[in-house]
VOGU-3710 file (C-alpha; in Angstrom, 3 decimals, decimal comma):
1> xxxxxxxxxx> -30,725/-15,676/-3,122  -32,784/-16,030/0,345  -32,775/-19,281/2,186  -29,800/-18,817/3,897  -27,466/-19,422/0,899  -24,873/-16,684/-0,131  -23,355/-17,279/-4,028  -19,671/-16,572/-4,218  -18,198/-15,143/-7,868  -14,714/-14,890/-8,289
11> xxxxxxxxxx> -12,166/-13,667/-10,821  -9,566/-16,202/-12,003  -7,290/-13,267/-11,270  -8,300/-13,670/-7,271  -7,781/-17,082/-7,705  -3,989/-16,596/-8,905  -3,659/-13,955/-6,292  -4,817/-16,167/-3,255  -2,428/-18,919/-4,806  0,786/-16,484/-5,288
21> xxxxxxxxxx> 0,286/-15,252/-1,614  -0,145/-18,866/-0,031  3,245/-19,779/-1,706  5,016/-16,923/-0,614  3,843/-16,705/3,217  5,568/-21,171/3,071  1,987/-22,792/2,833  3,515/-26,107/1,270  2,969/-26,937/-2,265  0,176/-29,440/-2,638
31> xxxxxxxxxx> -2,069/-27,346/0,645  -2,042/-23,763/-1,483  -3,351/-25,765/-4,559  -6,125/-27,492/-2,481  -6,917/-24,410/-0,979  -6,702/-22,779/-4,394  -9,301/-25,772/-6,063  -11,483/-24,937/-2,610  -11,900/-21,533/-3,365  -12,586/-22,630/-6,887
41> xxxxxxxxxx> -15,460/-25,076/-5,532  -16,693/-22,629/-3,468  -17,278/-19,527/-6,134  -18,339/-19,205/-9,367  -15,122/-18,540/-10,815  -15,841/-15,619/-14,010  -12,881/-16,832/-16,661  -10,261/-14,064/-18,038  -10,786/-13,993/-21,397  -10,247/-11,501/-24,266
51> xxxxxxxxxx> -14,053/-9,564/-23,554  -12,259/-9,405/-19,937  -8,817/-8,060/-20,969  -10,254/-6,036/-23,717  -12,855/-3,984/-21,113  -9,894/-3,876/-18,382  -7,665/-1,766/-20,920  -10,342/0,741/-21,387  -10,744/0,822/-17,303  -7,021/1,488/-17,338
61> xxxxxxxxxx> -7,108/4,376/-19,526  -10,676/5,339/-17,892  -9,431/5,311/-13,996  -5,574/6,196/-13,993  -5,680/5,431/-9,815  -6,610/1,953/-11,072  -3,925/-0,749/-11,244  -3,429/-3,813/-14,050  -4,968/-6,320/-11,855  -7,600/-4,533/-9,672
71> xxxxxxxxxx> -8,826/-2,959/-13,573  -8,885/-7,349/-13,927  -11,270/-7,444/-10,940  -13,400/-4,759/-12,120  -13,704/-6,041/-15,797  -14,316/-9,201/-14,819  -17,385/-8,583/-12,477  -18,890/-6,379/-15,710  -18,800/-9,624/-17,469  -19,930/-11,535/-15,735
81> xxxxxxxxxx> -22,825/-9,595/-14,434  -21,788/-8,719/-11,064  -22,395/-5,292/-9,811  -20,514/-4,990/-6,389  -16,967/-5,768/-5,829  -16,086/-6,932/-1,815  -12,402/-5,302/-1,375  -11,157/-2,896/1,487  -9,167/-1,290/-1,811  -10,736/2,232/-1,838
91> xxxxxxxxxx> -9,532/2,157/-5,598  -13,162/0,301/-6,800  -15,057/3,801/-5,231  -14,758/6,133/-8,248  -15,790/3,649/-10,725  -18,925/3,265/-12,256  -19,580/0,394/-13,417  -19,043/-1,395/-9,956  -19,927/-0,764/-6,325  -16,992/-1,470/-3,621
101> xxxxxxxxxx> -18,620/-3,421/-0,328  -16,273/-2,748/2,245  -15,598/-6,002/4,368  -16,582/-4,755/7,711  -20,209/-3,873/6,262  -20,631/-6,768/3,894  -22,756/-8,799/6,727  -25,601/-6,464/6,756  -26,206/-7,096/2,616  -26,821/-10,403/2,840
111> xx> -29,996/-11,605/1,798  -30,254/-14,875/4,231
//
């Protein structure tokens, strides 16, 4: 993107995730759904629709180490053009239709 700007693209499936885990760890009520509607302001959020579910059932049966939601994650960055997938989950590295960026290293791809 250059110019010092980075874009964000999220699944709606991170989006629930981030929420469930803010609830469960105490964060009051009304903070986890700002924080929830800031991650949505700050990313492109990809919806989870039937293309989505549809390609994440054939990444289940493709990858059997890959789980319901992570196959989610996956499908979801397919459609909606996104070729790399930032997660320390080592479960994204056999697949090929996306590359895992490992947090620790995801600095030096940044185009700024």
């Amino acid at each position: 993107m250059g110019q010092g700007l980075v874009r964000l693209d999220a699944s709606t499936e991170l989006v629930q995730e981030f929420l469930h885990v803010l609830l469960r760890r105490g964060v009051k009520r009304d903070q986890a759904v700002e924080e929830a509607n800031e991650v949505r302001r700050l990313c492109r959020v990809v919806p989870f629709d039937d293309q989505v579910f549809a390609l994440s059932l054939t990444m289940v049966r493709k990858y059997p180490c890959i789980g319901v939601r992570d196959s989610v994650h996956a499908a979801t960055a397919v459609a909606g053009g996104i070729n790399r997938i930032l997660s320390a989950d080592h479960v994204f590295d056999g697949m090929d239709e996306v590359e895992r960026v490992d947090p620790g290293q995801a600095a030096g791809l940044l185009d700024v």
